[in-house]
ZAGUFI-775983 format. One record per atom (N, C-alpha, C): residue number from 0; residue in one letter; atom name; x, y, z. Coordinates in Angstrom, 3 decimals. Each point is the difference from the previous one (the first is absolute). Layout:
<recs>
- num|residu|atome|xx|yy|zz
- NUM|a|CA|X|Y|Z
...
</recs>
This chain:
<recs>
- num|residu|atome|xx|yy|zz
- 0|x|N|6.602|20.168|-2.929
- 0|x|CA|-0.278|-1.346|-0.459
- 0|x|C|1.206|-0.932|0.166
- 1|x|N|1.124|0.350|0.264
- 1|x|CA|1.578|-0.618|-0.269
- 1|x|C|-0.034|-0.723|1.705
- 2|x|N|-0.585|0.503|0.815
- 2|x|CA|-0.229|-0.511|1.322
- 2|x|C|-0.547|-1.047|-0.239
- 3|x|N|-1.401|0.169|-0.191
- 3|x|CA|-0.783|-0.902|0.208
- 3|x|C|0.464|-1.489|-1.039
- 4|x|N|0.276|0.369|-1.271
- 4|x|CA|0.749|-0.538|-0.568
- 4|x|C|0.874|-1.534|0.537
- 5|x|N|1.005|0.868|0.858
- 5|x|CA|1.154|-0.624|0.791
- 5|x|C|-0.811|-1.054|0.943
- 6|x|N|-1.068|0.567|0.853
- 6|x|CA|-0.841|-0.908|0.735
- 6|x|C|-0.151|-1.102|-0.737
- 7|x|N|-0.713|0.452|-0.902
- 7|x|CA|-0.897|-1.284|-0.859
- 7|x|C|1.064|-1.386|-0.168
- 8|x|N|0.905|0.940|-0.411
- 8|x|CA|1.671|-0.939|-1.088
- 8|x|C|0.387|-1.000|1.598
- 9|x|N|0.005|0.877|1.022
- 9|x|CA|0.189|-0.712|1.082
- 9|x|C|-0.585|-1.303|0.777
- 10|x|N|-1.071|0.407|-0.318
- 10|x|CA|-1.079|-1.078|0.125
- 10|x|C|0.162|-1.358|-0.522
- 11|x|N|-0.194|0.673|-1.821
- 11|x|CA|0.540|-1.285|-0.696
- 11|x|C|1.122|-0.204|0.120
- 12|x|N|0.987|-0.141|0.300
- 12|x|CA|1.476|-0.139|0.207
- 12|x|C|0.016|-1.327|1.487
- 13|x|N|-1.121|0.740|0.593
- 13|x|CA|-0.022|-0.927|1.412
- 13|x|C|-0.257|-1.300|-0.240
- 14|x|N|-1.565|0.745|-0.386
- 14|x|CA|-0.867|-1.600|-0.809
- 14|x|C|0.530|-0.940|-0.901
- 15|x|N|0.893|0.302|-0.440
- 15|x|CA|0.826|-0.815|-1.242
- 15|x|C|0.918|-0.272|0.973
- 16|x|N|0.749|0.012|1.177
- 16|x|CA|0.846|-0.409|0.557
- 16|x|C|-0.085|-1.155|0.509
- 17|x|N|-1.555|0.353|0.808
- 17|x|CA|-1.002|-1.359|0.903
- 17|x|C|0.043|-0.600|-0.687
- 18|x|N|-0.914|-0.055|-1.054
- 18|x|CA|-0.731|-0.480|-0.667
- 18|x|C|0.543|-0.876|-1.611
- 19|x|N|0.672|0.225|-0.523
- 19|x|CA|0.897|-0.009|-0.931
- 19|x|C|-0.757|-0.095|-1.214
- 20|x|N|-0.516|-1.297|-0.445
- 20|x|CA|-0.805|-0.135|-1.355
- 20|x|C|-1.431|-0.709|0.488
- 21|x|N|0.043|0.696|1.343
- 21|x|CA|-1.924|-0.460|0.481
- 21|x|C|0.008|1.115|0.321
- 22|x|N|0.121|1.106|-0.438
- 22|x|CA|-0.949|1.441|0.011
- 22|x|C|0.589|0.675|-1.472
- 23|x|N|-1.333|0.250|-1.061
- 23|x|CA|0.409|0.558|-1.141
- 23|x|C|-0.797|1.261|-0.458
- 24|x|N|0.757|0.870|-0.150
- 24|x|CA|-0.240|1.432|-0.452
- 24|x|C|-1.186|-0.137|-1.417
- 25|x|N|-1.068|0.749|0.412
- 25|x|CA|-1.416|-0.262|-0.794
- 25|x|C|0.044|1.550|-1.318
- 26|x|N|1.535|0.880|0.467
- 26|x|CA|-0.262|0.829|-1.347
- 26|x|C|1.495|-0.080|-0.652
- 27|x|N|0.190|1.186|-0.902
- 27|x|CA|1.538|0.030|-0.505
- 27|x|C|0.581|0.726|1.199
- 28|x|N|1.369|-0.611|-0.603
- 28|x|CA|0.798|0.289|1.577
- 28|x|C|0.513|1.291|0.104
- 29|x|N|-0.156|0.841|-1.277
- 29|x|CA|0.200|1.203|-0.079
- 29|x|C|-1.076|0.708|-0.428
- 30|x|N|-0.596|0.043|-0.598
- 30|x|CA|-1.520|0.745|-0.735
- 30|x|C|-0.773|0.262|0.854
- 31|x|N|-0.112|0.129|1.099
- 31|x|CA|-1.152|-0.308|1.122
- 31|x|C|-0.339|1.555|1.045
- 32|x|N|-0.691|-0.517|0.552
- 32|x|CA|-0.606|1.549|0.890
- 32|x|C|1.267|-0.166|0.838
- 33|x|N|0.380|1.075|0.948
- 33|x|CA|1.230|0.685|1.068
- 33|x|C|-0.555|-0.959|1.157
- 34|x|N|-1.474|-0.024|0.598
- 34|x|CA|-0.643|0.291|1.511
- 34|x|C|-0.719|-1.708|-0.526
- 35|x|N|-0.072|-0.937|-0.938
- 35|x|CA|-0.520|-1.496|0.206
- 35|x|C|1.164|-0.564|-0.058
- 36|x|N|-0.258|-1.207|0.573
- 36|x|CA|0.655|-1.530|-0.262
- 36|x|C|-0.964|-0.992|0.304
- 37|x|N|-0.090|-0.400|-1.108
- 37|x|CA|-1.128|-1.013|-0.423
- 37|x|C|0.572|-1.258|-0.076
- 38|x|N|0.043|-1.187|0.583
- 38|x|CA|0.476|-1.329|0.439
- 38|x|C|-0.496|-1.597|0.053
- 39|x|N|0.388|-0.430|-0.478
- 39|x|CA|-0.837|-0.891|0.346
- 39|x|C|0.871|-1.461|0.968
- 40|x|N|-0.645|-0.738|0.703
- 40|x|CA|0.405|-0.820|0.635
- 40|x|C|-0.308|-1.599|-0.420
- 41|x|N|1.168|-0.406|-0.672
- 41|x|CA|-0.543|-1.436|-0.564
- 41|x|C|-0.584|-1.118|0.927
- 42|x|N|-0.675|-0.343|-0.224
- 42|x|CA|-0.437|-1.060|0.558
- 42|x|C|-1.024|0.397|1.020
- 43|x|N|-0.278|1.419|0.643
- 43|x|CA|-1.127|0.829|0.471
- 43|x|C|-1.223|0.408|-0.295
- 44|x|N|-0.357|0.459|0.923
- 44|x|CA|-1.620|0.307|0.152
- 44|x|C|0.363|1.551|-0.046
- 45|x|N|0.448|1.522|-0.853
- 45|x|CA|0.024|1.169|0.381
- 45|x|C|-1.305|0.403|1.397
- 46|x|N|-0.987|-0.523|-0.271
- 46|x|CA|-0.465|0.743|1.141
- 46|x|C|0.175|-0.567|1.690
- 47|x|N|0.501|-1.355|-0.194
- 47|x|CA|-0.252|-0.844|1.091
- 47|x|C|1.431|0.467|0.430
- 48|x|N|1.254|-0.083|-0.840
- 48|x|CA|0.896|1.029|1.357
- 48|x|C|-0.198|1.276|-0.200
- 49|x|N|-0.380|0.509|-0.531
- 49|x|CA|-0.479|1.391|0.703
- 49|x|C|-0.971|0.635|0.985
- 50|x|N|-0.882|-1.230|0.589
- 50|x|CA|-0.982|-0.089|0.865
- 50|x|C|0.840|-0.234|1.308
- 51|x|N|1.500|-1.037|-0.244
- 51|x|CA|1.135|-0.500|1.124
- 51|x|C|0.253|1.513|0.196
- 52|x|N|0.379|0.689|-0.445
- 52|x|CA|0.469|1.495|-0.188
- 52|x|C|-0.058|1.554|1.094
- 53|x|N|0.904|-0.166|0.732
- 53|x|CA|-0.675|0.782|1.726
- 53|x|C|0.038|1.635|-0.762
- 54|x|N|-1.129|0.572|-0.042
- 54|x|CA|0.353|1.770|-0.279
- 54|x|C|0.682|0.548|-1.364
- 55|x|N|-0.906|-1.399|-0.852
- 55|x|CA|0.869|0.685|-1.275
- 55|x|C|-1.435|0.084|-1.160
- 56|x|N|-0.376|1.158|-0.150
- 56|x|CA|-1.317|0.323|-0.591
- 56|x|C|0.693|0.018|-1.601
- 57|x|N|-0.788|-1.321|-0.458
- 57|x|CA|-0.125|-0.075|-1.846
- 57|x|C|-1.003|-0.942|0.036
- 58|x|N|-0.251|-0.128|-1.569
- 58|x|CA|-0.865|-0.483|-0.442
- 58|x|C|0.534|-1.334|-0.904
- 59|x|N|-0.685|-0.821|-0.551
- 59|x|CA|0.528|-1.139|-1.076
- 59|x|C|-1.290|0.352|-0.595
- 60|x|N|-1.318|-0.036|-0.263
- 60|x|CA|-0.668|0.660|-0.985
- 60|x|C|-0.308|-1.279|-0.477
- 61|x|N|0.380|-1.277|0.752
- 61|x|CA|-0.806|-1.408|-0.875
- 61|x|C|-1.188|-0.225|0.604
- 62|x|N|-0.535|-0.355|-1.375
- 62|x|CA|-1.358|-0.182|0.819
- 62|x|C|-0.129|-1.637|0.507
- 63|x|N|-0.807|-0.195|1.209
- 63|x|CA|0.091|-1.527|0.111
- 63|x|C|-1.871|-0.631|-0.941
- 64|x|N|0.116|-1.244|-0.318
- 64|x|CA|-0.963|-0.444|-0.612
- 64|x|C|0.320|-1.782|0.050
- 65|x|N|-0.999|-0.634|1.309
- 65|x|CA|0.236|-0.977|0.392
- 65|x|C|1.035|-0.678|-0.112
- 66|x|N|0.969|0.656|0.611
- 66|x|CA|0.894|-0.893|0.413
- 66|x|C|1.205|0.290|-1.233
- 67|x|N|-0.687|0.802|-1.063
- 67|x|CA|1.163|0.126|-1.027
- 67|x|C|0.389|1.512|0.291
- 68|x|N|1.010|0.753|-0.569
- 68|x|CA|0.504|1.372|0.389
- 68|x|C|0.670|0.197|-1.282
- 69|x|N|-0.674|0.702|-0.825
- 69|x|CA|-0.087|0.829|-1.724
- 69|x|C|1.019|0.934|0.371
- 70|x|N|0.929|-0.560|-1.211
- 70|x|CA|0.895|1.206|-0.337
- 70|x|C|-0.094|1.313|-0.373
- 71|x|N|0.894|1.475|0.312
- 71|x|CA|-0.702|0.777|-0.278
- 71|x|C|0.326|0.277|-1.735
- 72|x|N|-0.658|0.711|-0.762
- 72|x|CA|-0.369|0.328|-1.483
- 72|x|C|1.465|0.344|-0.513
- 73|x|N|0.749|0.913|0.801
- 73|x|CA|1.187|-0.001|-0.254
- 73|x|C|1.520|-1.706|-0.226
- 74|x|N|-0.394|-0.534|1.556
- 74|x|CA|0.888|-0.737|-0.429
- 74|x|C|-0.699|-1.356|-0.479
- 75|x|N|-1.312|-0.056|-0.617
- 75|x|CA|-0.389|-0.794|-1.242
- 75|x|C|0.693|0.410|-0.768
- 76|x|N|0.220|1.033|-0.814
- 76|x|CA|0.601|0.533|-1.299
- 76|x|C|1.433|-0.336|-0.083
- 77|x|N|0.384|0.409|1.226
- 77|x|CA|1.558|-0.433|0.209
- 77|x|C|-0.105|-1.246|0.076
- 78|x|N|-0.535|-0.815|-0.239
- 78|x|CA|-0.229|-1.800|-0.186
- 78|x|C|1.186|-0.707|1.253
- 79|x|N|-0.522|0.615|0.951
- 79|x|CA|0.554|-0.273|1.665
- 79|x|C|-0.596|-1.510|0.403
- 80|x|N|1.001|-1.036|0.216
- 80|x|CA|-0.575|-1.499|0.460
- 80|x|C|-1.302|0.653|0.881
- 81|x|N|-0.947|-0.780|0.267
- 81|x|CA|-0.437|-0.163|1.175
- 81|x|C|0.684|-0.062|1.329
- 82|x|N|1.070|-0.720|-0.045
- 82|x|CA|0.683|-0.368|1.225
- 82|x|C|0.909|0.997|0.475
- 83|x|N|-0.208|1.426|-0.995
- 83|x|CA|0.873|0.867|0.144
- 83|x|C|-0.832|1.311|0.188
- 84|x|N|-1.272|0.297|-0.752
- 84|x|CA|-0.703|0.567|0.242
- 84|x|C|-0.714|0.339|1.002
- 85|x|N|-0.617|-1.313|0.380
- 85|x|CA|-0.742|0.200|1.229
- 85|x|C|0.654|0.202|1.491
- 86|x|N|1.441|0.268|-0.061
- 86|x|CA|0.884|0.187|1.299
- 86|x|C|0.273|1.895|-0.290
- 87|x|N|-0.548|1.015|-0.787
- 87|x|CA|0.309|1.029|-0.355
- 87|x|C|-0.485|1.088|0.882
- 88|x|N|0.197|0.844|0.526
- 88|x|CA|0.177|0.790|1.110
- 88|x|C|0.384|1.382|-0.214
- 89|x|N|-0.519|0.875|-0.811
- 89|x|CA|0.273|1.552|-0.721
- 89|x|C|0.543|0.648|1.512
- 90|x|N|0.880|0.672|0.330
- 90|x|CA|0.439|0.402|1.140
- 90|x|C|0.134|2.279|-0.289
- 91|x|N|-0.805|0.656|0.304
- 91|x|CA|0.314|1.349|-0.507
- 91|x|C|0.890|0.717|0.859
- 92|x|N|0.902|0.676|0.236
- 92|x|CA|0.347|0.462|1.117
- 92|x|C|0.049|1.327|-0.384
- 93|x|N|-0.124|0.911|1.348
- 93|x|CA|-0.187|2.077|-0.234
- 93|x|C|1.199|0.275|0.489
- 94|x|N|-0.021|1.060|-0.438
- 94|x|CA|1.410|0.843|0.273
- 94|x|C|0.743|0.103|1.231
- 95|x|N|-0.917|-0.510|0.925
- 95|x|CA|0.218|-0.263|1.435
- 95|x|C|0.662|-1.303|0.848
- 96|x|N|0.010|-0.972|-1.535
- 96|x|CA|-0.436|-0.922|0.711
- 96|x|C|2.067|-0.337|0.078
- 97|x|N|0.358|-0.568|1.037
- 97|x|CA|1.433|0.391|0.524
- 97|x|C|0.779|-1.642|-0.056
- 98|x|N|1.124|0.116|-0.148
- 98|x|CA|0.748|-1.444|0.383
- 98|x|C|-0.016|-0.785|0.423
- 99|x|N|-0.273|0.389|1.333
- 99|x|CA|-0.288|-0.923|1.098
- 99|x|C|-1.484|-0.521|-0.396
- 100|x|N|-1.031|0.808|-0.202
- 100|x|CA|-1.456|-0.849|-0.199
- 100|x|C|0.369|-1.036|-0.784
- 101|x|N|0.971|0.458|-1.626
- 101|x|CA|0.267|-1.259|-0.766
- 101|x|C|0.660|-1.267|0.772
- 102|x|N|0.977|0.118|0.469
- 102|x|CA|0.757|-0.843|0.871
- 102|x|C|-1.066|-0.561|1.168
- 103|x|N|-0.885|0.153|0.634
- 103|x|CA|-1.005|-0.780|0.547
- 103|x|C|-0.978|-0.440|-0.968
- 104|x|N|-0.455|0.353|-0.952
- 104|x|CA|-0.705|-0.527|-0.789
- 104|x|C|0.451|-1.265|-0.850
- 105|x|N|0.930|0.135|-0.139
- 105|x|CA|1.215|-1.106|-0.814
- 105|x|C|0.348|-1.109|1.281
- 106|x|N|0.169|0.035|0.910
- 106|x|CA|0.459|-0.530|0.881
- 106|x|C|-1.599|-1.135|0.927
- 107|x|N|-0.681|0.824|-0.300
- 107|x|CA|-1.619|-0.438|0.314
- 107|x|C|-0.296|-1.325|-1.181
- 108|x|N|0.100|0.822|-0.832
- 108|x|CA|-0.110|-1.213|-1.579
- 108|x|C|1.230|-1.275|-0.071
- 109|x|N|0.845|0.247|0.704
- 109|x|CA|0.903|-0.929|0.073
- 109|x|C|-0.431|-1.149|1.229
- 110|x|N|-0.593|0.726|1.242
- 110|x|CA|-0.246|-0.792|1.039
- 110|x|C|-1.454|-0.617|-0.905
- 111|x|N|-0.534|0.564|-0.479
- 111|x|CA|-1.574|-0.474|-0.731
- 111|x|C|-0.006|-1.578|-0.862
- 112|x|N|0.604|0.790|-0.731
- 112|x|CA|0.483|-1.259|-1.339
- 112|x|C|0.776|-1.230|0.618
- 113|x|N|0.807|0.353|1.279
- 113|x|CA|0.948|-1.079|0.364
- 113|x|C|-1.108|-1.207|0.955
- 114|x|N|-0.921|0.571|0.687
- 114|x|CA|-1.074|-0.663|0.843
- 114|x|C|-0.998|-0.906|-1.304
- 115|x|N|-0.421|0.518|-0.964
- 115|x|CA|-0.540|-0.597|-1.056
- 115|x|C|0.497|-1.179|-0.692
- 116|x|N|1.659|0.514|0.002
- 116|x|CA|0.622|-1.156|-0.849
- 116|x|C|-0.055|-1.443|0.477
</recs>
């Protein structure tokens, strides 16, 4: 788990680099599963860059409903803006999943978000 761990930490470490205080961590920064990083992207659509997204299989789990996109049950409770919520993007990664995938995946979201802005 201390691997996968390191991935994850890596990830967020990236994303917080890009990104600075327009991508915010959706659990505790320590309490949390080894293999998620759950994210959200301010001012985003979670599923609409993850649709930009070349070969990177996740889910956002919002449902759409004309034109509006419902937060999920979780980060209702966590009383998550809208404007913060609806950019959220649960990311799981397996024991497999290696540096370099993070480092293109991070680097993808950077070219993503920067075309949007």
């Amino acid at each position: 788990m201390e691997g996968i761990r390191a991935v994850r930490d890596r990830f967020w470490q990236k994303l917080q680099a890009a990104f600075g205080d327009r991508v915010v961590l959706n659990r505790h920064p320590d309490h949390r599963l080894p293999n998620t990083l759950n994210v959200s992207f301010v001012g985003q659509i979670g599923a609409a860059v993850l649709a930009r997204l070349d070969g990177v299989a996740a889910s956002t789990g919002s449902a759409y409903h004309t034109d509006n996109i419902e937060l999920s049950p979780v980060l209702k409770a966590m009383a998550a803006p809208p404007e913060v919520g609806r950019g959220a993007i649960p990311f799981s990664l397996g024991g497999g999943t290696t540096r370099e995938e993070i480092d293109t995946v991070a680097d993808q979201l950077t070219d993503v978000l920067a075309a949007a802005a």
